[in-house]
TILUM-800763 format. One record per residue (C-alpha): residue in three letters; x, y, z. Coordinates in pm, 1 decimal. Example, Ala and Ser with C-alpha at 12.3 -4.5 7.8 and 13.67 -1.06 7.14 Angstrom:
2
   torkol          u          v          w
      Ala     1230.0     -450.0      780.0
      Ser     1367.0     -106.0      714.0
//
This chain:
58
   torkol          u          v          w
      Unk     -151.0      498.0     4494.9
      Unk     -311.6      422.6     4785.5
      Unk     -250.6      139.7     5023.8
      Unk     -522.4     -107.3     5250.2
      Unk     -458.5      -51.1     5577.2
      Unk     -337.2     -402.7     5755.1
      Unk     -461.0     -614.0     6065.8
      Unk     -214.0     -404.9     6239.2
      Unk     -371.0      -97.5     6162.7
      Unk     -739.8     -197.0     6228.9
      Unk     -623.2     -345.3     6517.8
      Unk     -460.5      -43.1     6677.9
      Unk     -742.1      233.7     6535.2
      Unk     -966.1      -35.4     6750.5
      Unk     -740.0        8.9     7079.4
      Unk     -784.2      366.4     7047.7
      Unk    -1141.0      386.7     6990.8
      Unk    -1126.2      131.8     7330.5
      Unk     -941.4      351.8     7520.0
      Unk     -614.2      168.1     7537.9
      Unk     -306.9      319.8     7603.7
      Unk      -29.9      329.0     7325.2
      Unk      154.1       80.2     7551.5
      Unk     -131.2     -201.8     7404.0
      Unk       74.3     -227.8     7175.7
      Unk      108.3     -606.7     7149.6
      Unk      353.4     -666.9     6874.1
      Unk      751.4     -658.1     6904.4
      Unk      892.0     -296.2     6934.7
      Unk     1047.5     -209.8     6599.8
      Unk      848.5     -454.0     6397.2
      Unk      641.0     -385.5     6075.9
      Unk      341.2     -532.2     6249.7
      Unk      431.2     -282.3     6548.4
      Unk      421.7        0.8     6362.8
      Unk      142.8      -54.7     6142.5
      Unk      -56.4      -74.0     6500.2
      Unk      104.0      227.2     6608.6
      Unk      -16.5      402.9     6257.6
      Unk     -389.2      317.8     6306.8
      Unk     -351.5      426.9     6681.0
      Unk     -243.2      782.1     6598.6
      Unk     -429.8      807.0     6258.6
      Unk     -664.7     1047.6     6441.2
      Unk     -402.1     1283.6     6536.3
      Unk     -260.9     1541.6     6384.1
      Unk       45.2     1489.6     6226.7
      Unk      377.0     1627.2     6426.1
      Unk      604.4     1653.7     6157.3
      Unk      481.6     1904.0     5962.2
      Unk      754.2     2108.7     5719.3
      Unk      742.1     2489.5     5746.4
      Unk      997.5     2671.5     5781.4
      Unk     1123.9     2822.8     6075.4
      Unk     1169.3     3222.6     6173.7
      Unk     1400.3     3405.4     5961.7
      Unk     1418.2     3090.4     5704.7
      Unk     1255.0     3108.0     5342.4
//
């Protein structure tokens, strides 16, 4: 199932599109809200934690 994306997440997806720096960031560090923000920020990119395995695994 799918979920709406919060105020957080428009709000940071909008700071990116701006220009501003991940540091805009203006909710408190650990917080739902923050990391909602931080989701729409970097839903551009892609993602980092992908699972493969490594050489000589699998």
């Amino acid at each position: 199932m799918a979920s709406t994306p919060s105020q957080q997440w428009d709000e940071g997806k909008a700071a990116k599109r701006a220009g501003k720096p991940d540091t805009a960031n203006p909710y408190e560090a650990g917080s739902q809200e923050s990391a909602d923000w931080l989701d729409g920020f970097t839903s551009d990119e892609p993602e980092q934690n992908v699972d493969r395995p490594e050489r000589g695994e699998g």
